[in-house]
Backbone bond lengths (Angstrom), bond angles and torsions (degrees), N, CA, C in turn:
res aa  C-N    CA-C-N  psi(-1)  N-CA   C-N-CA  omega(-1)  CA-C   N-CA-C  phi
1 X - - - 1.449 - - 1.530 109.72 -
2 X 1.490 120.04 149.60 0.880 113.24 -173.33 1.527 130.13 -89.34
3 X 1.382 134.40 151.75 1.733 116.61 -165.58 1.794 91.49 -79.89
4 X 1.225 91.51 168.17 2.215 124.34 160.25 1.246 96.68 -52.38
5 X 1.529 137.71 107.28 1.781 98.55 147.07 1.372 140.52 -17.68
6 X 1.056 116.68 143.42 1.785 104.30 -179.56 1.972 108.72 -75.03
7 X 0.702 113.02 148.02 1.716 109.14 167.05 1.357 104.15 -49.16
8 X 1.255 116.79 133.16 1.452 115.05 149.93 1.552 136.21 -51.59
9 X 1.301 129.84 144.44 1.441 129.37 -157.38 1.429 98.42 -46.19
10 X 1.650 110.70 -71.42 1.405 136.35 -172.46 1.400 112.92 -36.96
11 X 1.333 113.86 -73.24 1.503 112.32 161.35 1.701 131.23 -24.23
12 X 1.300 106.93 -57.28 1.589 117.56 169.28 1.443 118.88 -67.26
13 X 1.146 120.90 -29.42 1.765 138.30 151.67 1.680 111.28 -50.23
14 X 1.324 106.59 -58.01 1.545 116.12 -169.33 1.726 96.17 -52.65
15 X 1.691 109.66 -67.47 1.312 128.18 -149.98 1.798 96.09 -61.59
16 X 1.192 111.03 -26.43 1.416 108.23 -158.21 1.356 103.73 -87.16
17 X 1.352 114.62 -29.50 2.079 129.69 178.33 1.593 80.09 -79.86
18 X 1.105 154.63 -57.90 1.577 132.27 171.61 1.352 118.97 -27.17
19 X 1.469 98.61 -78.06 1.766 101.54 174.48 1.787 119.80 -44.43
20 X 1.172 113.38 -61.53 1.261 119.92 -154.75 1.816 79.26 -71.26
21 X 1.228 145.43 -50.91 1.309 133.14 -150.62 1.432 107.95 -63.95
22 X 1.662 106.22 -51.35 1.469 113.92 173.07 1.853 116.90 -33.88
23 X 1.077 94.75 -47.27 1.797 109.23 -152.90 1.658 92.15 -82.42
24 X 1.674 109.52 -41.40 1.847 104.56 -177.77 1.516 86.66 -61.04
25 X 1.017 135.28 -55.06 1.651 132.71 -126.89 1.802 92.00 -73.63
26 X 1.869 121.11 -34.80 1.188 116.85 -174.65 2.174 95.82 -64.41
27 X 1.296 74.37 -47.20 1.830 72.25 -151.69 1.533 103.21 -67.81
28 X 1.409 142.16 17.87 1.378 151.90 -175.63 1.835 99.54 -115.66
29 X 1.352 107.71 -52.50 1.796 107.34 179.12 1.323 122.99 -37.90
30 X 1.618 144.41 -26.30 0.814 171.40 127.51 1.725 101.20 -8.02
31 X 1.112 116.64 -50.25 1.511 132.33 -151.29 1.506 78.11 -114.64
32 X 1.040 134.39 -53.51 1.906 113.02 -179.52 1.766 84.46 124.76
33 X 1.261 115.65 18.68 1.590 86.64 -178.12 1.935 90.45 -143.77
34 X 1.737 106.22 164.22 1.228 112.39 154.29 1.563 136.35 -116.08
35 X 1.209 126.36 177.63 1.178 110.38 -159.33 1.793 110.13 -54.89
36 X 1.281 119.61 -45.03 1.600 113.90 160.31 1.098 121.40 -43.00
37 X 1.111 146.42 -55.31 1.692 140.62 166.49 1.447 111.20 -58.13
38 X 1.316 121.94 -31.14 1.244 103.48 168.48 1.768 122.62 -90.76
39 X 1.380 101.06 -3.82 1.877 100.86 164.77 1.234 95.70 -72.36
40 X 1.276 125.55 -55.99 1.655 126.41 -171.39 1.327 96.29 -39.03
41 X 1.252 129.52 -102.04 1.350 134.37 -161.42 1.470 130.99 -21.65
42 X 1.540 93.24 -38.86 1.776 123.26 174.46 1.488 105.28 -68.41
43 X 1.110 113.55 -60.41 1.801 131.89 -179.48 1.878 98.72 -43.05
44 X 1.345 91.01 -62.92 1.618 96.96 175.32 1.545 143.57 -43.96
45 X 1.751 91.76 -49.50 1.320 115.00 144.19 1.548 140.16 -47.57
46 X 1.060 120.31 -34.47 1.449 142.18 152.35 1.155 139.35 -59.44
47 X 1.685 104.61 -53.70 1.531 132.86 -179.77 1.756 97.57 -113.64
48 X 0.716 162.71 62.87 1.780 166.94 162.10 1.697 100.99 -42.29
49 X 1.165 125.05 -14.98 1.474 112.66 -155.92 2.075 85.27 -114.89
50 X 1.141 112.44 -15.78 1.575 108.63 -163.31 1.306 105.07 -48.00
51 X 1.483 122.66 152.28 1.203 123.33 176.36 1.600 105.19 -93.29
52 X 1.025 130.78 -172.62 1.465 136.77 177.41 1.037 114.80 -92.10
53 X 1.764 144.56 -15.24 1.822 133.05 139.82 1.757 94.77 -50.05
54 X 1.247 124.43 -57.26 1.392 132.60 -134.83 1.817 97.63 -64.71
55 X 1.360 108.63 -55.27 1.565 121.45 153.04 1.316 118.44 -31.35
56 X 1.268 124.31 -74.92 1.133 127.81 -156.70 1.630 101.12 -68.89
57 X 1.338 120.13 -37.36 1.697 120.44 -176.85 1.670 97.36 -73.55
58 X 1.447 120.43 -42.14 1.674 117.69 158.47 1.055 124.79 -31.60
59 X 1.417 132.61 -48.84 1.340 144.17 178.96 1.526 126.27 -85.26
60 X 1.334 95.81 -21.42 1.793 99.11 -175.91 1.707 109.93 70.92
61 X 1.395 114.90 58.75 1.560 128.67 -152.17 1.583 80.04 -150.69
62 X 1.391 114.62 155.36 1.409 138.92 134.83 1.345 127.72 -70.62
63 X 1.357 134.99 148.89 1.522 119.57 -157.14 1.513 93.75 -91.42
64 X 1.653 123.23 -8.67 1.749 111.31 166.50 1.587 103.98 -62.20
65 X 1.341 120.53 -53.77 1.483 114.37 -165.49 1.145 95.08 -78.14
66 X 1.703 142.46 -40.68 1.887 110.12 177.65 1.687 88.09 -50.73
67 X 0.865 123.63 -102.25 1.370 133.84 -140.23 2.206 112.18 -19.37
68 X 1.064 89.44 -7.23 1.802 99.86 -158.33 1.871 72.48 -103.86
69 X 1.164 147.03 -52.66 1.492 153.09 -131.50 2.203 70.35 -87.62
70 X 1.252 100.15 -69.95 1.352 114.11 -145.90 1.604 96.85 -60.29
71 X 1.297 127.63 -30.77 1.369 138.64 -177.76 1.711 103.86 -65.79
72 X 1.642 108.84 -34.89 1.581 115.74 -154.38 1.702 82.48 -86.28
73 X 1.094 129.98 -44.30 1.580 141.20 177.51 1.307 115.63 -45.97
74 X 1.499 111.34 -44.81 1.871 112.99 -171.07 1.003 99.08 -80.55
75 X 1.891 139.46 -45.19 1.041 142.86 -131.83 1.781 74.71 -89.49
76 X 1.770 125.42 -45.72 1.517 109.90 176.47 1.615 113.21 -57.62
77 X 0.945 110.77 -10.45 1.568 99.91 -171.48 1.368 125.92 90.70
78 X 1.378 111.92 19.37 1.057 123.80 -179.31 1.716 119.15 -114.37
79 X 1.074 106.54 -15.87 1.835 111.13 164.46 1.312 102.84 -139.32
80 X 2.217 88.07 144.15 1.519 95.67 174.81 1.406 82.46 -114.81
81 X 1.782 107.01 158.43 1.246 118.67 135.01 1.579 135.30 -94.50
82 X 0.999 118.70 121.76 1.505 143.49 174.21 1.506 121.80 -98.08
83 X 1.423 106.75 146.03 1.083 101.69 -173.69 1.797 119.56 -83.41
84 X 1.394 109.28 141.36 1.105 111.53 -151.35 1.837 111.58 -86.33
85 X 1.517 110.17 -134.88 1.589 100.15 -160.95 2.020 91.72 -101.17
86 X 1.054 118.36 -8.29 1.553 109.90 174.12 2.122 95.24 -120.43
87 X 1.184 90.31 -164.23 1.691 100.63 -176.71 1.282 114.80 -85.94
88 X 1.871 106.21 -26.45 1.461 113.73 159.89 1.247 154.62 -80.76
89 X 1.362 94.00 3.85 1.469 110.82 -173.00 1.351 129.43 -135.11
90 X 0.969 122.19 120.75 1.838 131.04 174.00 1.184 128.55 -80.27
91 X 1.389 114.90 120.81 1.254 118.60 170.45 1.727 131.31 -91.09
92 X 0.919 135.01 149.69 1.353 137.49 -153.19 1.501 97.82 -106.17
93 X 1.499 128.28 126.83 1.246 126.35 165.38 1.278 110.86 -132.33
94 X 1.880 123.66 147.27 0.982 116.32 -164.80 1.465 101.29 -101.89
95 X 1.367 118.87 171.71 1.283 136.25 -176.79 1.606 108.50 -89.61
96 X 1.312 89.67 171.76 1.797 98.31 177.29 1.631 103.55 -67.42
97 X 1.207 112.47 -55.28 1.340 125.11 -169.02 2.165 112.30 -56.11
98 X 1.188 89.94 -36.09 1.612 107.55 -179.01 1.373 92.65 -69.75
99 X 1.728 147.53 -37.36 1.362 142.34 -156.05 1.462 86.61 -100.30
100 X 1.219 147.97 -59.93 1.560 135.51 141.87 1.256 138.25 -1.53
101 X 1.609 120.58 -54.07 1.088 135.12 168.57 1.642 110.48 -79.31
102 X 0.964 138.15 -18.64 1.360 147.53 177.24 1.724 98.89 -69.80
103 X 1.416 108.50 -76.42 1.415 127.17 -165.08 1.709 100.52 -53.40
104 X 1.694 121.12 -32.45 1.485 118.85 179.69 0.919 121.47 -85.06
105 X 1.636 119.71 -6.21 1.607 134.49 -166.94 1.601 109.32 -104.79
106 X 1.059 115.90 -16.54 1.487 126.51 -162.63 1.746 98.60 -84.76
107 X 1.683 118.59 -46.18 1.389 143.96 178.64 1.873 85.48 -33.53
108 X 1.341 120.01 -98.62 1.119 117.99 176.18 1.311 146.12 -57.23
109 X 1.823 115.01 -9.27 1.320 110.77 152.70 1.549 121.41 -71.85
110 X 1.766 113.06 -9.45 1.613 96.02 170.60 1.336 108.02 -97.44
111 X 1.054 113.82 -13.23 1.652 99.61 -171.65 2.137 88.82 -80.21
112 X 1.152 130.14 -43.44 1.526 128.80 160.28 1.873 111.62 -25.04
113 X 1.243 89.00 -70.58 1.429 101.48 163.89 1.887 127.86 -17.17
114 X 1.461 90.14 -80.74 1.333 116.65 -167.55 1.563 93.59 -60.00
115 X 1.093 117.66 -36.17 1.810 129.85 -170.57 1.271 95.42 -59.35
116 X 1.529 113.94 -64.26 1.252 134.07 -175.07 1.386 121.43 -33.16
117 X 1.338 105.87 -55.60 1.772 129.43 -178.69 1.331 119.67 -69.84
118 X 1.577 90.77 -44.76 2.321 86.64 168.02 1.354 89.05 97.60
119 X 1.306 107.10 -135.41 1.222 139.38 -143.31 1.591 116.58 -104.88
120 X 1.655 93.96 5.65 1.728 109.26 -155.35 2.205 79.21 -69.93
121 X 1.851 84.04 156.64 1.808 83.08 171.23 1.948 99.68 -92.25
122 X 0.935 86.96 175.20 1.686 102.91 -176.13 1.521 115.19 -66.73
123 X 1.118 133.23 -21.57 1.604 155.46 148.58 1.440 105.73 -81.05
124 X 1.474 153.43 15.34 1.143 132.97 167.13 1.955 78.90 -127.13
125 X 1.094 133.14 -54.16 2.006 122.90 165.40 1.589 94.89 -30.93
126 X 1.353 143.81 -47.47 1.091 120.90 -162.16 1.489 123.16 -93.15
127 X 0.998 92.43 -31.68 1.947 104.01 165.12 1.591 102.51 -65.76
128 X 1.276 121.39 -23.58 1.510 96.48 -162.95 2.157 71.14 -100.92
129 X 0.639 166.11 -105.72 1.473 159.15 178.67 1.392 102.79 23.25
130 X 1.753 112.09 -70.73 1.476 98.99 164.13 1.318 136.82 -11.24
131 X 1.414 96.77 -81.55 1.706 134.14 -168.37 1.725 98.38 -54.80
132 X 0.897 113.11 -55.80 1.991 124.35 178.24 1.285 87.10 -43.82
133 X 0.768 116.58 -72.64 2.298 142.45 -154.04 1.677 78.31 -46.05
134 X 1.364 125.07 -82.95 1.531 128.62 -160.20 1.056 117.55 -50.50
135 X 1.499 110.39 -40.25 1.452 129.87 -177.78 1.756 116.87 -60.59
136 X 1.387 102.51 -42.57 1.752 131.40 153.34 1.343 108.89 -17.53
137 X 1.640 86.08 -94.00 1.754 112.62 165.39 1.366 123.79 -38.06
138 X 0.753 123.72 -60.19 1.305 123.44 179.24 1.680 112.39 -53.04
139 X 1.482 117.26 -70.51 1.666 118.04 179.49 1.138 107.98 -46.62
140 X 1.513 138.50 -26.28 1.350 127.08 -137.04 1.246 80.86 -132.26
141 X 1.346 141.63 -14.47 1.590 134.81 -168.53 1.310 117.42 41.15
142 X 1.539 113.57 45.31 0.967 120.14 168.92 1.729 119.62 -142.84
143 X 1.287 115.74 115.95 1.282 145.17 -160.93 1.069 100.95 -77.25
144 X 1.317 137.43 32.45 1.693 135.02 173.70 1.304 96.78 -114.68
145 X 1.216 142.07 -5.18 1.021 145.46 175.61 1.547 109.92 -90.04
146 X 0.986 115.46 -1.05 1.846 126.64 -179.82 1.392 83.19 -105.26
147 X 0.740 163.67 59.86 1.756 145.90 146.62 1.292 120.02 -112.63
148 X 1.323 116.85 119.30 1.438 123.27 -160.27 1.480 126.25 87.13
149 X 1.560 110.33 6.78 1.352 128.98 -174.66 1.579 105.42 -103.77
C-alpha cells in the first residue's frame, strides 16, 4: 500500500510559527509586547550594531512593518534612535527598561515553550533547536545564529 506524502518542510515550519506565535503572543501581552517585538529586542540585544534592512531581513518583516514594531517600541520606551556610523543612518539602541523587559519575558516564554513541546525529551528540544539554529544560518547566511550551538 502506498504511504501519505510526507508534509513538506515549509509547511510544517509555517503551521508550527502559527501555533507557537499565537500562544508566545498570549503569554508576552501581559508585558505589552508580541512575539515580533520581542525577537526585535532580542535580535538587538545580540546584534546592537544591525542596521534597519539588516533587522528587518533578520526578522522576516518588511522595513514598513519593522519601522511601525520599532516606532510601537520607542513610543514604549524601550528603543532609542541615534545617530548612526554615517549621516544617513540610525542606529537602534535599547533602553534599560527594554533589557528588563527581555529578562521578565523569557520566565514565561519557557515555561510556554516546554508546554509547547509536550513530551519532547530534553536532547530531542535540542537537536530540533540545533537544526532551526543551522537552518537560520544557512537561509539568512548568517552565522550568528550558530552561537551557543
Amino acid at each position: 500500500m502506498d504511504q501519505p506524502p510526507k508534509p513538506p518542510i515549509p509547511y510544517l515550519l509555517a503551521y508550527a510559527f502559527t501555533l507557537a506565535a499565537r500562544r508566545a503572543d498570549e503569554e508576552l501581552r501581559p508585558y505589552g509586547l508580541s512575539v515580533r517585538k520581542f525577537g526585535l529586542l532580542v535580535q538587538l540585544q545580540l546584534e546592537p550594531e544591525l542596521t534597519m534592512s539588516e533587522l528587518a531581513r533578520q526578522l522576516g518583516v518588511s522595513r514598513q512593518s519593522l519601522h511601525e514594531l520599532v516606532g510601537e517600541l520607542e513610543r514604549a520606551g524601550h528603543l532609542s534612535r541615534l545617530p548612526g556610523a554615517t549621516g544617513r543612518t540610525r542606529r537602534l539602541v535599547l533602553s534599560r527598561s527594554a533589557r528588563r523587559l527581555i529578562a521578565h519575558a523569557e520566565e514565561p516564554l519557557t515555561r510556554m515553550e516546554a508546554d509547547f513541546l509536550g513530551d519532547m525529551d530534553p536532547s530531542e528540544v535540542e537537536t530540533l533547536r540545533t537544526l532551526l539554529q543551522r537552518l537560520l544560518a544557512h537561509a539568512t547566511d548568517d552565522e550568528t545564529w550558530l552561537a551557543g550551538t
